[in-house]
MIDOSE-1310 file (N, C-alpha, C; in nm, 2 decimals, decimal comma, always signed):
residues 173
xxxx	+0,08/-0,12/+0,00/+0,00/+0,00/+0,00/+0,09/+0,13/+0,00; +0,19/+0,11/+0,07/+0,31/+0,23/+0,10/+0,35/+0,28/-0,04; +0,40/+0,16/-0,12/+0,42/+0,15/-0,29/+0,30/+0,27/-0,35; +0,17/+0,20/-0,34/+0,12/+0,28/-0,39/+0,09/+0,43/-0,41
xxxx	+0,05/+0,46/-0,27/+0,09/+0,64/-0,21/+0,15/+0,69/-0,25; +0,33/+0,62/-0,24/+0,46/+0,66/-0,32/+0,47/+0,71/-0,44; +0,37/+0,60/-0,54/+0,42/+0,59/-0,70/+0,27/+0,74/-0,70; +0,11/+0,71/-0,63/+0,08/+0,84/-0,66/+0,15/+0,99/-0,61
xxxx	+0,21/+0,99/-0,54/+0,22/+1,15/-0,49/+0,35/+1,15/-0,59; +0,47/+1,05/-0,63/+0,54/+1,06/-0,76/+0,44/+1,11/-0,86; +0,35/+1,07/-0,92/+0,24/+1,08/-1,03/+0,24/+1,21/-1,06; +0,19/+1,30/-0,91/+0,13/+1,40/-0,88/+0,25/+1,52/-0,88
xxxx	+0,38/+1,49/-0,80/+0,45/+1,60/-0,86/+0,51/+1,57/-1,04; +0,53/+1,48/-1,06/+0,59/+1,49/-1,20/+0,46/+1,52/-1,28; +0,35/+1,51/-1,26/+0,27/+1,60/-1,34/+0,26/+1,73/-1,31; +0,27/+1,78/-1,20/+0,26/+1,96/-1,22/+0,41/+1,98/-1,23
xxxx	+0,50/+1,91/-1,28/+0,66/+1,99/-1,30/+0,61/+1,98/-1,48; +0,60/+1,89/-1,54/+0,55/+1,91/-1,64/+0,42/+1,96/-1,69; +0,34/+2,00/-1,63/+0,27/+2,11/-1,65/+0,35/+2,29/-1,66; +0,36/+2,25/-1,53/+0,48/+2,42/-1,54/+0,55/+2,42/-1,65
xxxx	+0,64/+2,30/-1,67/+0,74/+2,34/-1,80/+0,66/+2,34/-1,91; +0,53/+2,24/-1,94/+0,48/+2,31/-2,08/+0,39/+2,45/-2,09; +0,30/+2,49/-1,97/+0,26/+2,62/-1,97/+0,40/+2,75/-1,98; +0,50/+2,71/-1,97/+0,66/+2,78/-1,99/+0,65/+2,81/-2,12
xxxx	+0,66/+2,69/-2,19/+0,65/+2,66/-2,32/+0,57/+2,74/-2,45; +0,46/+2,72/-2,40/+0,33/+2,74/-2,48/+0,23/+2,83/-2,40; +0,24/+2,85/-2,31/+0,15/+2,97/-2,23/+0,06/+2,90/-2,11; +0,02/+2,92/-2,04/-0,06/+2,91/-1,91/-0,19/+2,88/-1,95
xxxx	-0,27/+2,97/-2,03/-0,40/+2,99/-2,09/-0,42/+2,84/-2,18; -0,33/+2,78/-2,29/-0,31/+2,75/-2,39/-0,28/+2,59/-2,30; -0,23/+2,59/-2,20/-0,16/+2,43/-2,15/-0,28/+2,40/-2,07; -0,36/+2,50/-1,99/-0,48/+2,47/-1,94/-0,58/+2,39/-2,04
xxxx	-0,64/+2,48/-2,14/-0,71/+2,45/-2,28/-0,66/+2,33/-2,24; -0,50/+2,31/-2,33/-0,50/+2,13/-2,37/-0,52/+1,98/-2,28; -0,53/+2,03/-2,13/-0,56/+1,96/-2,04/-0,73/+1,95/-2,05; -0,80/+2,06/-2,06/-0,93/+2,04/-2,04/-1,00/+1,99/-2,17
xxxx	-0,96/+2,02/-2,27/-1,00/+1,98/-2,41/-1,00/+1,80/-2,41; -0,86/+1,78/-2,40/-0,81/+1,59/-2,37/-0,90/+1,54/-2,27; -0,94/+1,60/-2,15/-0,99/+1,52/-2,06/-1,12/+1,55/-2,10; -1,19/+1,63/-2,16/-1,33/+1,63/-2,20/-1,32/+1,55/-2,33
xxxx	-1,27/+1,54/-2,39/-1,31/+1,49/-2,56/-1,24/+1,35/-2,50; -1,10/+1,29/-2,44/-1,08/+1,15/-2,41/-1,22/+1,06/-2,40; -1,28/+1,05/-2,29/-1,37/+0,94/-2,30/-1,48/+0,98/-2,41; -1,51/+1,02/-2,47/-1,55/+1,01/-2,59/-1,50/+0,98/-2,70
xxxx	-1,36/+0,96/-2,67/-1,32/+0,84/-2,78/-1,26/+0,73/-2,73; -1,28/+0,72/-2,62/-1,27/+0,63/-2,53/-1,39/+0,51/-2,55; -1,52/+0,62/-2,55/-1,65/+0,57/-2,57/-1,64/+0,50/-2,71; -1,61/+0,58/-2,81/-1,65/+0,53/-2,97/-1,54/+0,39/-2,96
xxxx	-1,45/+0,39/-2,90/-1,36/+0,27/-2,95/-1,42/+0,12/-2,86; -1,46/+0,16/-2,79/-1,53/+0,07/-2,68/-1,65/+0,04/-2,77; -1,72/+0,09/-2,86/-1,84/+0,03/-2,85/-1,78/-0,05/-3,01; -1,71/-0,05/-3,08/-1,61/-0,10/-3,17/-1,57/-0,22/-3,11
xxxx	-1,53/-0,26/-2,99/-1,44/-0,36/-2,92/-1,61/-0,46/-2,89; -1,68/-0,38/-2,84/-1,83/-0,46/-2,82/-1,85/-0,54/-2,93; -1,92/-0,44/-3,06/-1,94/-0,54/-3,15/-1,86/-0,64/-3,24; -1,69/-0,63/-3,18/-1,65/-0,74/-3,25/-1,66/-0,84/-3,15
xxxx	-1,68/-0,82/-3,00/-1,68/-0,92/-2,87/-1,81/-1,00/-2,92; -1,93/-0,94/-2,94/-2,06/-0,99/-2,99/-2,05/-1,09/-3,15; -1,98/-0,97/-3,22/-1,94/-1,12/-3,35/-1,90/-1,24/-3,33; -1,81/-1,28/-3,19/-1,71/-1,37/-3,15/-1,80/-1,43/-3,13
xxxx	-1,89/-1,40/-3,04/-1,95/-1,49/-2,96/-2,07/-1,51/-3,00; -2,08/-1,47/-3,14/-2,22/-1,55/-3,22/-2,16/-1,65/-3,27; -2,02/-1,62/-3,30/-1,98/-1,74/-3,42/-1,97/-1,83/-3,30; -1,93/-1,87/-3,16/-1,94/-1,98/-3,05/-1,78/-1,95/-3,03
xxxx	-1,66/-1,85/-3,05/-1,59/-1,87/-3,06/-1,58/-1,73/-2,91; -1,43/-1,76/-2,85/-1,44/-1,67/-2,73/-1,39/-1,54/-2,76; -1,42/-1,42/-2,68/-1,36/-1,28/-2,72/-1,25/-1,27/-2,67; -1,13/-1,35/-2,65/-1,01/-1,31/-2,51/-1,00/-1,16/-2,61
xxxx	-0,93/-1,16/-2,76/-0,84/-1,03/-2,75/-0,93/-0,89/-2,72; -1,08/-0,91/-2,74/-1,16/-0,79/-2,74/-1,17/-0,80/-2,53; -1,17/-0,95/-2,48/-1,15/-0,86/-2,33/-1,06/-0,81/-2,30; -0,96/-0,81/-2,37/-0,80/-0,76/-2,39/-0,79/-0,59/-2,37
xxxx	-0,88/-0,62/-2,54/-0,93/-0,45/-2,60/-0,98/-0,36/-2,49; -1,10/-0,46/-2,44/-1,18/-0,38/-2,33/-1,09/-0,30/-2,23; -1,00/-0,41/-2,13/-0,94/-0,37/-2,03/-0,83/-0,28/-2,08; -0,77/-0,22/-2,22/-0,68/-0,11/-2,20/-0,76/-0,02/-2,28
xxxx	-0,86/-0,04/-2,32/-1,01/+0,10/-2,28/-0,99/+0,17/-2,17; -1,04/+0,08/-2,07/-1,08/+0,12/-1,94/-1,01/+0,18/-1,88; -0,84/+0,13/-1,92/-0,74/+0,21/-1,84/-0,69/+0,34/-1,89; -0,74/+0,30/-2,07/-0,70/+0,45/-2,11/-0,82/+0,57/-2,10
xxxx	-0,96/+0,52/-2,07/-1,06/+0,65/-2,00/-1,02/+0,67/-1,90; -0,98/+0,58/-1,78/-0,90/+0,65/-1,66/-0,82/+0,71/-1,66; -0,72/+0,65/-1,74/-0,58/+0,82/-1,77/-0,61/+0,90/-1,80; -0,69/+0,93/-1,93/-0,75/+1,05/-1,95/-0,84/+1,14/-1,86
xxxx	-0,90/+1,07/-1,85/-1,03/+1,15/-1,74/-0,94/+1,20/-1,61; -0,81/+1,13/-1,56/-0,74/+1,23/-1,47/-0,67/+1,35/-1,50; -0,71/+1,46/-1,45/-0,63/+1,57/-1,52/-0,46/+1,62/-1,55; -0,42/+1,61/-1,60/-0,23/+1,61/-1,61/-0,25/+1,60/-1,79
xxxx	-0,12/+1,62/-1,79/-0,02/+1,61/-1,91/+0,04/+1,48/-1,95; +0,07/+1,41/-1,85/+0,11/+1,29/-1,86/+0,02/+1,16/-1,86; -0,11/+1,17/-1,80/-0,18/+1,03/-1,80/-0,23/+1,05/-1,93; -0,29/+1,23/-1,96/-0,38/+1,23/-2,10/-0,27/+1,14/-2,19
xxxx	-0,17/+1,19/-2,17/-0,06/+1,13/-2,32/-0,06/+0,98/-2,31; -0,04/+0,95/-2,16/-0,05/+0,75/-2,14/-0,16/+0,71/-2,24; -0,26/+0,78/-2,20/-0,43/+0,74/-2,21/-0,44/+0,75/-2,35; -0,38/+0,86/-2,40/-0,40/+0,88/-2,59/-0,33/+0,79/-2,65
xxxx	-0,24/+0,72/-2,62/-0,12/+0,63/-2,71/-0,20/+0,48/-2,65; -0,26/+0,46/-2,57/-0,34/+0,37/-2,51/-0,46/+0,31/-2,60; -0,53/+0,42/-2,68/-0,64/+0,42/-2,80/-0,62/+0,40/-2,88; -0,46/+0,38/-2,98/-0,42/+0,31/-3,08/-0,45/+0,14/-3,03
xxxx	-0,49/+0,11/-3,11/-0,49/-0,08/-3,14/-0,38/-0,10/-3,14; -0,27/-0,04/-3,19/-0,14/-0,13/-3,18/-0,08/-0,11/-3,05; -0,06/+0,01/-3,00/+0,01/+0,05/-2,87/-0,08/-0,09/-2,79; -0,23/-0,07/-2,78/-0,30/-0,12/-2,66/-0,29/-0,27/-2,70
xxxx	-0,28/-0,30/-2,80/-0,18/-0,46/-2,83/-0,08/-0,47/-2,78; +0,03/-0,44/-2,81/+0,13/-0,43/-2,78/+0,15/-0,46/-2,61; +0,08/-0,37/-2,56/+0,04/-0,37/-2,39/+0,01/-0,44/-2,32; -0,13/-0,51/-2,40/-0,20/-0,60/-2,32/-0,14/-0,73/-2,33
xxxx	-0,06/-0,79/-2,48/+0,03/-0,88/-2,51/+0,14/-0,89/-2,37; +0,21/-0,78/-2,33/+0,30/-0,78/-2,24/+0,22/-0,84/-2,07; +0,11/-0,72/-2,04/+0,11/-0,75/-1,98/+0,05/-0,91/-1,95; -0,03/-0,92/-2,03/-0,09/-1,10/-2,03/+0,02/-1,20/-2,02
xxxx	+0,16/-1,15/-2,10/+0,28/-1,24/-2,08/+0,32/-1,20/-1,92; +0,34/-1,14/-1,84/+0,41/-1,13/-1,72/+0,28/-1,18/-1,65; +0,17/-1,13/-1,66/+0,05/-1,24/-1,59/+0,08/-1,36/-1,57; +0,08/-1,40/-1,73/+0,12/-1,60/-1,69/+0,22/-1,62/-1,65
xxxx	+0,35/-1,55/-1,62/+0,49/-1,58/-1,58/+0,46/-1,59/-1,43; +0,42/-1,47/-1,37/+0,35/-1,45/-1,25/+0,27/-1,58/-1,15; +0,21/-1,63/-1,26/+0,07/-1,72/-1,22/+0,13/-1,85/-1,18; +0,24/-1,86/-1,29/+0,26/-2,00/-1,32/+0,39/-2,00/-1,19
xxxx	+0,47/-1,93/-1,20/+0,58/-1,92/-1,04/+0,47/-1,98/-0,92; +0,39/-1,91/-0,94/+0,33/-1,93/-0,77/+0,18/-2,04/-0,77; +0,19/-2,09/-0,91/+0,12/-2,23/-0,92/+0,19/-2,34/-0,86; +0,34/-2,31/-0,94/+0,48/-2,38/-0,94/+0,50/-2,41/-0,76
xxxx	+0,51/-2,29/-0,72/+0,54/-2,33/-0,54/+0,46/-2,36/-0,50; +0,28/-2,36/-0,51/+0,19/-2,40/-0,43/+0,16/-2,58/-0,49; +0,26/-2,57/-0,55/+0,24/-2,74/-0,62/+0,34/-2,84/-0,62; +0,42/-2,74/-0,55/+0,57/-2,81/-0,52/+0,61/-2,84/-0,65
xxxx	+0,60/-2,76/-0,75/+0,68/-2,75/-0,86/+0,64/-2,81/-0,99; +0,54/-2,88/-0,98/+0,47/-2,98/-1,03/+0,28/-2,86/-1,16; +0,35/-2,75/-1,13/+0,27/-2,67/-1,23/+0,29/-2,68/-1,36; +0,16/-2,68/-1,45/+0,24/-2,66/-1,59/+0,37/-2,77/-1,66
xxxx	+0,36/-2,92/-1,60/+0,43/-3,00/-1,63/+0,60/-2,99/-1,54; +0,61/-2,92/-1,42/+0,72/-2,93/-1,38/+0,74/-2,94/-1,25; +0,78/-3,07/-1,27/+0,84/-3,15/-1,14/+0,99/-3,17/-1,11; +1,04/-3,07/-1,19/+1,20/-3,12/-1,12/+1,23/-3,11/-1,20
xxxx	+1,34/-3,16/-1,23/+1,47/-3,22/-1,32/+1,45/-3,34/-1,37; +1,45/-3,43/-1,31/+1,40/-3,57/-1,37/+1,24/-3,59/-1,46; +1,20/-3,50/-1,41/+1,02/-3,49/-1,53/+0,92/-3,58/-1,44; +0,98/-3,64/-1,31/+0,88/-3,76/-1,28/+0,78/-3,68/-1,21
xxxx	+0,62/-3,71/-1,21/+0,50/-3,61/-1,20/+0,42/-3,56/-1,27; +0,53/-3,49/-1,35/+0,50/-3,44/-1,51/+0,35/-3,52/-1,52; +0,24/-3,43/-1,57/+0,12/-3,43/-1,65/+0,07/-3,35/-1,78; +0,00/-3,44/-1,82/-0,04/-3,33/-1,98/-0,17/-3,28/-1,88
xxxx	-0,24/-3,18/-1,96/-0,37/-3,14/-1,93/-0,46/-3,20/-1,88; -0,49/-3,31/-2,00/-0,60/-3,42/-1,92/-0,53/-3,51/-1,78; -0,43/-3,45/-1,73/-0,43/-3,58/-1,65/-0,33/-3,68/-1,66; -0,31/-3,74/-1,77/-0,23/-3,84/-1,81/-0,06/-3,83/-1,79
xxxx	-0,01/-3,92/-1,77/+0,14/-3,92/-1,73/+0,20/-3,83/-1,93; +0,30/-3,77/-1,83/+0,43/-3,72/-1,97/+0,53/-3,82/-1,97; +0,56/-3,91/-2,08/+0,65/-3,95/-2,11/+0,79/-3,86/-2,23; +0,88/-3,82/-2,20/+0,95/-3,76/-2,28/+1,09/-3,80/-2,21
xxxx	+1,23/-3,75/-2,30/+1,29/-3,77/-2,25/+1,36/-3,77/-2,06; +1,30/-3,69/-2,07/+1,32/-3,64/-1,94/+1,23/-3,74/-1,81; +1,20/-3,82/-1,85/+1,10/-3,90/-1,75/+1,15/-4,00/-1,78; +1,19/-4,07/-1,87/+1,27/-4,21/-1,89/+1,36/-4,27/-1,81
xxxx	+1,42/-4,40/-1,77/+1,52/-4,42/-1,70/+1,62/-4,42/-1,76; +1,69/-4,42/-1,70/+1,84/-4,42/-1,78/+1,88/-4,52/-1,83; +1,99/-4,56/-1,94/+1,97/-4,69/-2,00/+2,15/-4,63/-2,05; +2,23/-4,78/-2,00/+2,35/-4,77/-2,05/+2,43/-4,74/-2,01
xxxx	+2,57/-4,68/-2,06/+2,70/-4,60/-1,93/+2,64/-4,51/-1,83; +2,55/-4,40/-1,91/+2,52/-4,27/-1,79/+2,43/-4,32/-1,68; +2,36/-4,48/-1,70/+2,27/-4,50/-1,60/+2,40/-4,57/-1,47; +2,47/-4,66/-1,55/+2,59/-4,71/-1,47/+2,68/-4,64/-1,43
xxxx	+2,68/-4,51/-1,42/+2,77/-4,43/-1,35/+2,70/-4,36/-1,22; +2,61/-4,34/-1,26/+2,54/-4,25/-1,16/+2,53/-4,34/-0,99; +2,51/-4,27/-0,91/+2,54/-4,27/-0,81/+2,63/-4,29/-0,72; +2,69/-4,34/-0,58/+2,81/-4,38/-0,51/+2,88/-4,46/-0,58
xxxx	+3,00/-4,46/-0,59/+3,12/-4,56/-0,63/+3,08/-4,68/-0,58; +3,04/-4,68/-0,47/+2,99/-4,86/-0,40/+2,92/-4,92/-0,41; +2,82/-4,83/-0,51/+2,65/-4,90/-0,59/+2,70/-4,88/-0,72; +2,76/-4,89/-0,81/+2,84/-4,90/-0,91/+2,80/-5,09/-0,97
x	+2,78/-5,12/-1,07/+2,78/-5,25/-1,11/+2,92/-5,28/-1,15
């Protein structure tokens, strides 16, 4: 929670230092305008792109097929109406590069990837390692999806010199 407070009241002065330096810039009257202009006209294109992300989530799910990338779509909507709708220089800019399809691809791809990195670590320890096919080093455990044992290299016994080496010199054949 400390994190949090921190990264907001960060948020909060690096937005009014860049406020000051752009009303420096371009005038006080004129840096105002472009804060209130973005934060009034943002979720209205916030809105029109959202309802774009609906009707392809609705085509998905006529044809019986699932919407993941439009809940994708959805959720960096949502986060770019909320950057915009807060007032600064910096969240409008997050929030506007947010409303491109590619940027908010790009994003949601990443973040979905550190999600499952995330998930799967702490599947991994609550399973004693045994998440997602991984039990160790030896593969013994190992399951496919349904259930069924993994046979692959890695789960086989050993067969030959490297099996007859392994262990103490005095269990040796």
């Amino acid at each position: 929670m400390a994190v949090v407070v921190g990264l907001a009241l960060l948020l909060a002065v690096a937005e009014v230092f860049v406020f000051v330096e752009v009303a420096h810039l371009i005038g006080v009257l004129l840096a105002v305008v472009v804060v209130v202009v973005v934060s009034a006209c943002g979720p209205w294109l916030v809105r029109r792109a959202g309802f774009g992300t609906w009707r392809r989530a609705q085509d998905r799910m006529r044809t019986g097929e699932a919407p993941g990338r439009e809940l994708l779509d959805g959720v960096g909507l949502l986060v770019a109406g909320g950057l915009i709708s807060v007032p600064g220089l910096i969240t409008d800019a997050i929030g506007v590069f947010l409303l491109l399809p590619p940027v908010r691809a790009a994003v949601g791809r990443t973040a979905l990837h550190r999600l499952r990195r995330r998930l799967d670590g702490r599947l991994a320890g609550a399973m004693g390692g045994a998440a997602r096919g991984r039990a160790g080093p030896s593969g013994v455990g190992r399951t496919a999806a349904d259930g069924r044992p993994v046979i692959d290299a890695r789960s086989r016994p050993r067969r030959g010199r490297a099996a007859r080496s392994t262990g103490p010199p005095d269990e040796r054949p």
